[in-house]
N, C-alpha and C positions, 0 to 999 in steps of 0.2 A: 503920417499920423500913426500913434501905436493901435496895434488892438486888443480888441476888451478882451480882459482875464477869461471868459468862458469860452472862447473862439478855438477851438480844438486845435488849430496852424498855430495859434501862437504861442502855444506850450510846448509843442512839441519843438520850435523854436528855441526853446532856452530850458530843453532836456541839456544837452550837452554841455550849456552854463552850469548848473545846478552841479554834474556831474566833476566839474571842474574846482568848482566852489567846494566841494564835499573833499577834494583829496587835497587841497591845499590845507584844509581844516584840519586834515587827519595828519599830513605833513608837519603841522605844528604842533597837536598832540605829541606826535613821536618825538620831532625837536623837545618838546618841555620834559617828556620824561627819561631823554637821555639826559640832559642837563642834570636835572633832578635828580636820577642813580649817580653821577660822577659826581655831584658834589658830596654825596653820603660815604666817608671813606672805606667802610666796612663791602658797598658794594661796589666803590670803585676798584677794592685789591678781590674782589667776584669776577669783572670784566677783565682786571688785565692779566688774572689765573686764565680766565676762557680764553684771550687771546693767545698766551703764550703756549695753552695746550695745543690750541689749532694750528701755530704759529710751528712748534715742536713736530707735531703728528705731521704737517705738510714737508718741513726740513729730510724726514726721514721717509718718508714717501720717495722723493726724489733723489735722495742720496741711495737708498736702498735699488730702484730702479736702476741708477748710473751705475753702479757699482758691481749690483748682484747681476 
């Protein structure tokens, strides 16, 4: 039998649901708005600039390491 909404066990019961339900929610938030920027082209050539700088800056990180 469930118990009634004001039973203090049984909230605390379905903290951890709620908590779960909250990051799935916000996991699809971030899904829609990467979606959303890569369909926009202007910020799709924004992402793949920030990629290839990070992409760049880490190449030479480790080349510079091996090397020097």
């Amino acid at each position: 039998m469930l118990k009634p909404s004001n039973d203090p066990v049984a909230t605390e019961d379905w903290k951890g649901l709620k908590e779960i339900d909250r990051a799935i929610a916000e996991n699809r938030l971030m899904e829609y708005r990467v979606k959303k920027a890569w369909a926009d082209p202007w910020e799709r050539r924004g992402l793949l600039l920030f990629a290839g700088l990070i992409t760049a800056f880490a190449i030479y990180a480790i080349v510079h390491d091996v090397i020097f």
